[in-house]
C-alpha positions, 0 to 999 in steps of 0.5 A: 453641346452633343446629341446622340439619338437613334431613330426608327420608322417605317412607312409603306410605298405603293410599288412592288418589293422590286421597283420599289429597290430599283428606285432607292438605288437611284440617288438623284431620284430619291434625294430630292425627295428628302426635305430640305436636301440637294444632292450636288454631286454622285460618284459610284456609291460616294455622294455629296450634298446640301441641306438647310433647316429653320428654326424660326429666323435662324436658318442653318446649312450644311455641307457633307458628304456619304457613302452607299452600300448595298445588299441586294439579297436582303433589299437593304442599304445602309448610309454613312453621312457626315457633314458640317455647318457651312456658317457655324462650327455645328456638325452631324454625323448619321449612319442610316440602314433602311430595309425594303420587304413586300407587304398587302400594299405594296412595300414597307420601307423600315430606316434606322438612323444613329444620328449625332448633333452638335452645335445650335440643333442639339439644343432642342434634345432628344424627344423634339429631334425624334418628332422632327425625325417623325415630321421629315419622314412623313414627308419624304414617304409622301414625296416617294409616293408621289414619285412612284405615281408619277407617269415614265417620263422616258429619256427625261426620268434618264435624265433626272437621275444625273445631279444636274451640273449647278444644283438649286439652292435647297429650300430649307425645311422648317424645324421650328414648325415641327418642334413648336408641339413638342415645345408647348408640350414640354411647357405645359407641366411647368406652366401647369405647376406654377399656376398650381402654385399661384392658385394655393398662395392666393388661397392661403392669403385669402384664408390668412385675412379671414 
């Protein structure tokens, strides 16, 4: 099975148009920042990495890989990853832009993303990956924000912008946690019919013995 979903979001960071710039330049800072994602290894503007996601007991990682650009001018980068399960014949592919401009409170990061599943996630369809998208980029907004927050931590901040030689097992982000309110959604309607249904039978027996 194969999904194919554009996702658009923004959210605003507490820092300059500049430092904000300066801090999606660096990968090793923002990647950790994105749930349920290790970035094990950075060359130039190629990366690779990890990600593991849950669905209830059944826990899926993948393994891929991407490419940066950057257009300083008009503070924006854009993202091809790919990757696949490391346990499945799952895949998925995206192409992410994300757009910095200055606002009141400090910079409005919007990202559009092309995504393209296949395999086990697909399964959910289009409305519940776009309410998951929304759950994972709130919390990497969070994250950012606590990110930006945090004191210099002088050569130690240096530091953390190189992946470190044997990276932590990711710690897998919980799907099922962010698809159960789409879910019971998407079940209230037939739910609802049928006990329409139930309703008007037991009516029309009661009306027959009559």
């Amino acid at each position: 099975m194969d999904i194919t979903v554009q996702l658009d979001h923004s959210f605003t960071v507490p820092a300059s148009p500049e430092d904000a710039w300066k801090l999606f330049q660096d990968l090793a800072r923002v990647a950790p920042c994105m749930p349920g994602a290790v970035l094990d290894t950075l060359d130039g503007d190629s990366f690779t990495g990890r990600v593991k996601v849950k669905v209830g007991a059944v826990q899926m990682s993948y393994r891929g890989e991407g490419t940066v650009a950057r257009d300083e001018t008009a503070r924006s980068m854009h993202l091809d990853l790919s990757g696949s399960e490391t346990r499945g014949a799952g895949t998925a592919s995206a192409t992410v832009t994300a757009t910095l401009t200055a606002a009141p409170a400090g910079t409005v990061v919007r990202v559009r993303t092309d995504l393209d599943i296949t395999g086990r996630p697909a399964q959910f369809g289009r409305g519940i990956m776009t309410e998951v998208g929304d759950r994972i980029v709130q919390q990497f907004a969070a994250r950012l924000e606590e990110l930006l927050n945090a004191p210099s931590a002088g050569p130690a901040a240096a530091a953390a912008s190189t992946p470190a030689a044997a990276p932590a097992e990711p710690e897998a982000v919980d799907l099922g946690a962010a698809a159960l309110p789409v879910l019971l959604r998407k079940a209230a309607v037939p739910a609802a019919a049928l006990l329409a249904v139930l309703v008007v039978v037991r009516a029309l027996g009661r009306r027959s013995r009559g």
